[in-house]
N, C-alpha and C positions, 0 to 999 in steps of 0.2 A: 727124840726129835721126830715131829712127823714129816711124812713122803707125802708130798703135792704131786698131782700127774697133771698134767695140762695136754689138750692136743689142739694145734693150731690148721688151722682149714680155711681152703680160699681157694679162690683162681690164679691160675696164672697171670702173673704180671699185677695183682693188686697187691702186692708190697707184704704181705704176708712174712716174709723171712725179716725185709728192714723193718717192719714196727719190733716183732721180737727182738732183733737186735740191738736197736734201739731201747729195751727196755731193760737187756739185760748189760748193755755195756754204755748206753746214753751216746753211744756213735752211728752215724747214719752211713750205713755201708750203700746208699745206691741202690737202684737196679740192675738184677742179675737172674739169668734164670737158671733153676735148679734141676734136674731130673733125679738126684737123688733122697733117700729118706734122714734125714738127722734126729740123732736125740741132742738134746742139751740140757747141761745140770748147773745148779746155780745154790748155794746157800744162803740165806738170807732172813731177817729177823722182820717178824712182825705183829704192831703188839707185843711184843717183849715175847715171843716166841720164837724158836729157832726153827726151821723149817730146810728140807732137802727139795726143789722143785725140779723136777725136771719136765721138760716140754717137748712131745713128738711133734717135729715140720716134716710130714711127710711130703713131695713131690705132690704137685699142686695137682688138683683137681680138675678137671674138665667138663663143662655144661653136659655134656652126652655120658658122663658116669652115671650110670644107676645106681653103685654101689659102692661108698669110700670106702676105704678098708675096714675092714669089720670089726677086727681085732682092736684095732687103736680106740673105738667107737666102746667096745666094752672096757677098757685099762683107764680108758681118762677116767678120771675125777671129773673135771670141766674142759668147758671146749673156751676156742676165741675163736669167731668167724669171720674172716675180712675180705669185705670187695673193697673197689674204687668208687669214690660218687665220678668219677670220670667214662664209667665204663656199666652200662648196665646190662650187659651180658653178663658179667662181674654180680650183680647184683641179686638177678635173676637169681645164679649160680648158688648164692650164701641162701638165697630162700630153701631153694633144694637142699644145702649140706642140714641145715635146719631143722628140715622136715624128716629126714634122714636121720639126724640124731635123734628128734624125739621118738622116733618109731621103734628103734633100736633098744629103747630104752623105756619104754611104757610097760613091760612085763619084770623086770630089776631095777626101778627108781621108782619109788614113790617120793610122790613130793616133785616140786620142780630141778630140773636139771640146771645147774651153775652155767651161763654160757654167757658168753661178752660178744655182743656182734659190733663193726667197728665199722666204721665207714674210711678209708685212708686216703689222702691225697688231698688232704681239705684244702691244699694251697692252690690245687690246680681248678678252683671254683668257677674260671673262666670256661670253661670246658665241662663245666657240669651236666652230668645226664640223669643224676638220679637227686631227687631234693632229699633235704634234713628230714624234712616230714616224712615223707615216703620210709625213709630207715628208721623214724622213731618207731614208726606206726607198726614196721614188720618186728622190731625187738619186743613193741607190747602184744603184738599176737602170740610172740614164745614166750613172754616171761621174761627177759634178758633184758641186760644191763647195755648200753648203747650211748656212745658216742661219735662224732667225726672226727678226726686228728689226721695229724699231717707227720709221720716215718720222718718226712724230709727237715722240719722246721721245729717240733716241737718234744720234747723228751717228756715233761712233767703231766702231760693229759694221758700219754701212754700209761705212764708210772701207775698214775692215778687208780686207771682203768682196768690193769692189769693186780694191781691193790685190794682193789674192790672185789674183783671173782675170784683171787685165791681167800680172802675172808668168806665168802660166799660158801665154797668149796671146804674151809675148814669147817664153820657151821653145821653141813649137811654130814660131814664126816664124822662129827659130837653126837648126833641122831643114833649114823647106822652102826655106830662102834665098829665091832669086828668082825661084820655085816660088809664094812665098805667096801670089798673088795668082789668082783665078779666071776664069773664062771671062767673066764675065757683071761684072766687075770694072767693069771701067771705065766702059763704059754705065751702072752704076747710079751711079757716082762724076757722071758728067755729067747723068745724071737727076737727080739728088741737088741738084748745085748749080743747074739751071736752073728745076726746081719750088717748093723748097725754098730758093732761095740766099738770098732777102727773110726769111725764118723761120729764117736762122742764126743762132745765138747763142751770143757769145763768153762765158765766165764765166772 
């Protein structure tokens, strides 16, 4: 069975925690905010594959970070990166986690980095500050997979999206065989469960 890592990155308050939730139990838990780190583990079949994913939501990000946590940065597989189109602080924000990952990762990834940037809160369009264009245009600057969706209203463009970068993420995995894994791997895997292991949650 293979191990998916995924790690989920955003600002505060763009919904980051309810899209995941959303895709792993198709319920809209609401806004909430977090200050702590979660892992989450999910089994699930794709392509007639069986698959173990689990997804680090670390405690959201802040525009004034320099630097997301490092370790999660080399253990992902792939990232998901989510602002608001309601909020372009928000938005700002994911360009930076972005540019962050790529950098992180241009001396141990060859080849493009698996990463889903999402736009959330498509419902609340009335209040828009950042357009569709503007987020296509920053996911074809990285390479990334890109859509808008709404946490609140819609479960199957989540699904979809979330679909698409773990096929991604296995693909690039068939490359580096037993290669895939990083320097900084396992120590966050053990960091992971010894801080985190009470805050795991199976769905």
């Amino acid at each position: 069975m293979n191990d998916i890592k995924l790690a989920l990155l955003g600002s505060e308050g763009a919904g980051k925690s309810a899209v995941l939730v959303r895709f792993l139990t198709k319920r809209f838990i609401g806004e909430y905010a977090s200050n702590t780190n979660s892992l989450y583990h999910k089994r699930l079949s794709i392509d007639g594959r069986q698959l173990n994913l689990e997804v680090f939501d670390p405690c959201s990000q802040s525009e004034e970070s320099k630097c997301i946590l490092e370790e999660p940065l080399d253990w992902a597989d792939g990232f998901v990166v989510v602002y608001t189109i309601s909020d372009r602080t928000s938005f700002l924000n994911a360009k930076n986690i972005l540019a962050q990952i790529k950098e992180s990762r241009r001396e141990t990834c060859k080849g493009e980095v698996p990463i889903c940037l999402m736009g959330n809160k498509q419902d609340l369009c009335h209040s828009r500050q950042v357009s569709d264009e503007e987020g296509r245009s920053l996911a074809q600057e990285n390479k990334c997979l890109f859509q808008e969706v709404s946490a609140a209203e819609n479960y199957l463009e989540i699904s979809n999206l979330f679909t698409k970068l773990i096929r991604h993420v296995m693909e690039q995995l068939k490359h580096r065989g037993d290669r895939r894994r990083y320097s900084g791997s396992k120590s966050m895997a053990k960091l992971i469960n010894n801080v985190f292991g009470k805050r795991r949650k199976s769905v």
